[in-house]
C-alpha positions in Angstrom: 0.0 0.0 0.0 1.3 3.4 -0.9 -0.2 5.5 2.6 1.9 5.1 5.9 -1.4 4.1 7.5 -4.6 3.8 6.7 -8.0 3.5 8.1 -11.3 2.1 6.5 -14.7 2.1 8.2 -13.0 3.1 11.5 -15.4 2.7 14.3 -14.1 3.0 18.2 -15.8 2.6 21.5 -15.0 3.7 24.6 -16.7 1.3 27.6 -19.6 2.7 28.9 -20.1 5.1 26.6 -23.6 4.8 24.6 -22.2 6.0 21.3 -19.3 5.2 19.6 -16.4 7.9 20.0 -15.7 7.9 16.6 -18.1 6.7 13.7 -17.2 4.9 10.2 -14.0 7.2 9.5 -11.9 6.9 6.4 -8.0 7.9 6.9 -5.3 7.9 5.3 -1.5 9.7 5.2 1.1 9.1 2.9 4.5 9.7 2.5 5.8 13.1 3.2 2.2 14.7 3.8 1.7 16.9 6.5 -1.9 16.0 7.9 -3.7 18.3 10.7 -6.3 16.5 12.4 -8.5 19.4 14.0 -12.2 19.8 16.0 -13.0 20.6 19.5 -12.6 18.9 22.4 -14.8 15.7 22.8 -14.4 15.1 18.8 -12.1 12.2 19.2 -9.3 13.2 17.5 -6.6 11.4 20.6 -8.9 8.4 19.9 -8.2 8.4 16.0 -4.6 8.7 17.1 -4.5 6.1 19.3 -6.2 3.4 16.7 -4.0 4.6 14.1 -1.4 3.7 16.6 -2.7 0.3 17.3 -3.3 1.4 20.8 -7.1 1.4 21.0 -8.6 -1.9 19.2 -11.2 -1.2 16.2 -14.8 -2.0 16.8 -15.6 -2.0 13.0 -13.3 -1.2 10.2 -9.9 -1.9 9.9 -6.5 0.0 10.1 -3.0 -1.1 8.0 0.6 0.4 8.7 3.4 -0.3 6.2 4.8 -2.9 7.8 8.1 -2.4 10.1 6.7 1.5 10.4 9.1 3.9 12.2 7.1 6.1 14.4 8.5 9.4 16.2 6.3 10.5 19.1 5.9 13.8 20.3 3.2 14.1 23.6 0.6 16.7 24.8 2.6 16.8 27.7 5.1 15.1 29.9 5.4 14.9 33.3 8.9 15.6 34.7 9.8 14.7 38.8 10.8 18.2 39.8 13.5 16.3 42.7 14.4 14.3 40.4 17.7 15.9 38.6 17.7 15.0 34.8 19.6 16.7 31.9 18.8 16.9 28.6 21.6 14.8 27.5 19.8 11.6 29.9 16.2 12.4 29.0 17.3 11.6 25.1 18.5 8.7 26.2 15.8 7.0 27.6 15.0 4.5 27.0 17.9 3.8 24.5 21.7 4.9 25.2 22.2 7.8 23.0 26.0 8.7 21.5 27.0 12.2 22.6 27.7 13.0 18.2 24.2 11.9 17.5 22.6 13.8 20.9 24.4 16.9 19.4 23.1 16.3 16.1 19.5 16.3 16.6 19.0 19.3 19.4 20.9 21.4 16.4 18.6 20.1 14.1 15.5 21.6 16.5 17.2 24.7 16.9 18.3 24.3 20.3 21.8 23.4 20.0 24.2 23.1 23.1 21.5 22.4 25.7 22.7 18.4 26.6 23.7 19.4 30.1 20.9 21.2 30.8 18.3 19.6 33.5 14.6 19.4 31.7 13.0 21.1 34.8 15.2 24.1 33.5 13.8 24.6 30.1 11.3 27.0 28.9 8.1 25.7 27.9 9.3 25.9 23.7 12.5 25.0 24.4 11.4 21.4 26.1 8.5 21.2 23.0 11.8 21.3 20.9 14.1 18.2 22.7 10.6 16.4 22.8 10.6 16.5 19.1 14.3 15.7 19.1 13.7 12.7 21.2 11.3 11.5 18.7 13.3 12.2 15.9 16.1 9.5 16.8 14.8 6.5 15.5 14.4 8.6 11.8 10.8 8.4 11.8 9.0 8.0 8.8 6.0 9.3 10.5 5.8 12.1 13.2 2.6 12.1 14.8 2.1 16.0 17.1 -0.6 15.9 19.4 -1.6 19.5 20.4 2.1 20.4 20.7 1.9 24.0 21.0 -0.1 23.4 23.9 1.3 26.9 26.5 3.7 28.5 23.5 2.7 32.0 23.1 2.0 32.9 19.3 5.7 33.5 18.1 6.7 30.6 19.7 3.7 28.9 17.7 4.9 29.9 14.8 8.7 29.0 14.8 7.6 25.6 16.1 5.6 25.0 13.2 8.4 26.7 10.8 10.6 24.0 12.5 8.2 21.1 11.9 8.0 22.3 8.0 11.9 22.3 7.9 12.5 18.4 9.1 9.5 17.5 6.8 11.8 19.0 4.0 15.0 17.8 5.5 14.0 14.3 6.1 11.0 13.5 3.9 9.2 12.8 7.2 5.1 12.6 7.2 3.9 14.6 9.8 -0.1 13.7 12.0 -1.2 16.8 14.0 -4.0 17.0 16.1 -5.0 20.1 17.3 -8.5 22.0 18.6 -7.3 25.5 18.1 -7.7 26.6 14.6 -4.7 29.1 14.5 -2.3 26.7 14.6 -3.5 24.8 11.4 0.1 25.3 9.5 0.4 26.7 6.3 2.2 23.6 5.2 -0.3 21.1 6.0 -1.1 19.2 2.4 -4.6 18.7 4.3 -6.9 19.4 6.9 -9.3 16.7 8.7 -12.2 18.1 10.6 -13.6 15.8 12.9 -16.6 15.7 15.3 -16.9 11.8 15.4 -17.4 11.6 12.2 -15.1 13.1 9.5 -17.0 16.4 8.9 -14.6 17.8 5.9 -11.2 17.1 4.8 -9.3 19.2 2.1 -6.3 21.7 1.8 -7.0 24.4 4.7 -8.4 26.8 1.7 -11.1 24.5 1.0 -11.7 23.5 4.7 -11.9 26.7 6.1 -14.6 27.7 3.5 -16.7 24.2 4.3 -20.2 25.2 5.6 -19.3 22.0 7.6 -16.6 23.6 9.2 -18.2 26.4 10.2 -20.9 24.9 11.6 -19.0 23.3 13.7 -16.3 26.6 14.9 -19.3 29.0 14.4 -19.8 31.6 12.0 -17.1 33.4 12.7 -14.6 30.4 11.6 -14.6 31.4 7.7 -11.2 33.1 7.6 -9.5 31.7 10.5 -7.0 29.4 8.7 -6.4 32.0 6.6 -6.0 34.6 10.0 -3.1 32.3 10.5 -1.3 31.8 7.2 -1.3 35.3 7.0 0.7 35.5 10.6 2.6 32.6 8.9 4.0 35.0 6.3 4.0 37.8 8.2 6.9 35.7 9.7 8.7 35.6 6.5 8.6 38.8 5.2 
C-alpha cells in the first residue's frame, strides 16, 4: 500500500459510553504529507490517534501500517519529577543509550543546540517542545505524529515551532499527523486538513476546509477566515 497508514470504516468505543467515539471514519497519510487533524474537544481526535497507533482496538473497520513503520512521538505533555535531577543529554537517552555525536546532532537540528547538560526542569516551555521532538526524531521516523504540541507556547513561539516542523518535513522526507483543537495553529504547510466531530465532517487543503459550511458549523460563523488569520501571521513571519 502506498499510505503510511490507513484506516477504512474506523469505528471505536469507549466502555460505557452509549455511542461510539468515533463513527465509520476513512483515513489515510502518505509519505511526506503533512496532515492536521482538528475539531473541538470531545471530537475524538486522541482516539483516531490512538487506533492509528494500534493502541485502542477497532470496533468496525480496519486499520493497516506499512509494515516495520518507524514512528516518532511527540506528547501533549510530559510529566517531569521536579526532585528528580535530569539533563537533557539523559532524558534523550531513555530508554535507548544515546551517543554524545548523535545527541548533538539532533538538538541542532530543532534549533536548540548546546542544551545536553541542561536539567529538563530548567527549560522553557518551547525549548522542552523542541528536545521532545528531538527525542522522537532518533529512530528517523518515517511518520511524526504531534498531538496539540503547541499546547502553552505563546503565538511567536507557535509559529517558529511550526516553521521547525516544515523544515524536518523538507530535510527528512518525514510525514507529519497533527492534532489540534485550536484553529490558529493549522500550518500553512499542512497538504490537508481533517475536521472531525466523530465523524469526519470535511477534509481538504486548509483553503477549502476553512470555506466548508461543515466547518463552520462546527467553529461557528465566525470560523470562515480563521485558517487564513493564521497563514497570513505565517507570512508575516517571513517577510
Amino acid at each position: 500500500m502506498s499510505a503510511l497508514i490507513r484506516a477504512t470504516d474506523l469505528s471505536v468505543s469507549h466502555a460505557g459510553a452509549d455511542l461510539p467515539v468515533l463513527r465509520h471514519v476513512d483515513f489515510h497519510i502518505s509519505p511526506a504529507e503533512i496532515v492536521t487533524v482538528v475539531g473541538p474537544n470531545g471530537s475524538g481526535k486522541s482516539t483516531l490517534v490512538r487506533a492509528l497507533l494500534g493502541h485502542v482496538p477497532a470496533e468496525t473497520g480496519r486499520v493497516e501500517r506499512l509494515p516495520g513503520l518507524r514512528i516518532g512521538y511527540v506528547p501533549q505533555r510530559v510529566h517531569i519529577e521536579r526532585a528528580m535531577p535530569m539533563t537533557v543529554r539523559r532524558f534523550l537517552s531513555l530508554p535507548v543509550r544515546v551517543g554524545e555525536a548523535e545527541a548533538r546532532a539532533v538538538l541542532e537540528r530543532t534549533g536548540v543546540p548546546g542544551l545536553e547538560d541542561r536539567q529538563i526542569t530548567a527549560l522553557s516551555g518551547g525549548q522542552l517542545q523542541r528536545v521532545l521532538l528531538a527525542r522522537a526524531l532518533l529512530n528517523a521516523p518515517q511518520l511524526l505524529v504531534l498531538d496539540e504540541p503547541t499546547q502553552g507556547l505563546d503565538q511567536p513561539g507557535i509559529v517558529a515551532f511550526y516553521k521547525l516542523i516544515e523544515e524536518v518535513r523538507s530535510q527528512t522526507g518525514v510525514a507529519v499527523l497533527m492534532v489540534s483543537h485550536d484553529l490558529l495553529v493549522v500550518m500553512r504547510a499542512s497538504d490537508r486538513v481533517v475536521c472531525l466531530n466523530g465523524h469526519i465532517c470535511c477534509e481538504g487543503t486548509p483553503q477549502a476546509v476553512s470555506a466548508a459550511p461543515a466547518y463552520r458549523a462546527l467553529f461557528g460563523a465566525g470560523a470562515q477566515g480563521t485558517l487564513a488569520l493564521y497563514q497570513h501571521h505565517h507570512d508575516h513571519d517571513h517577510d
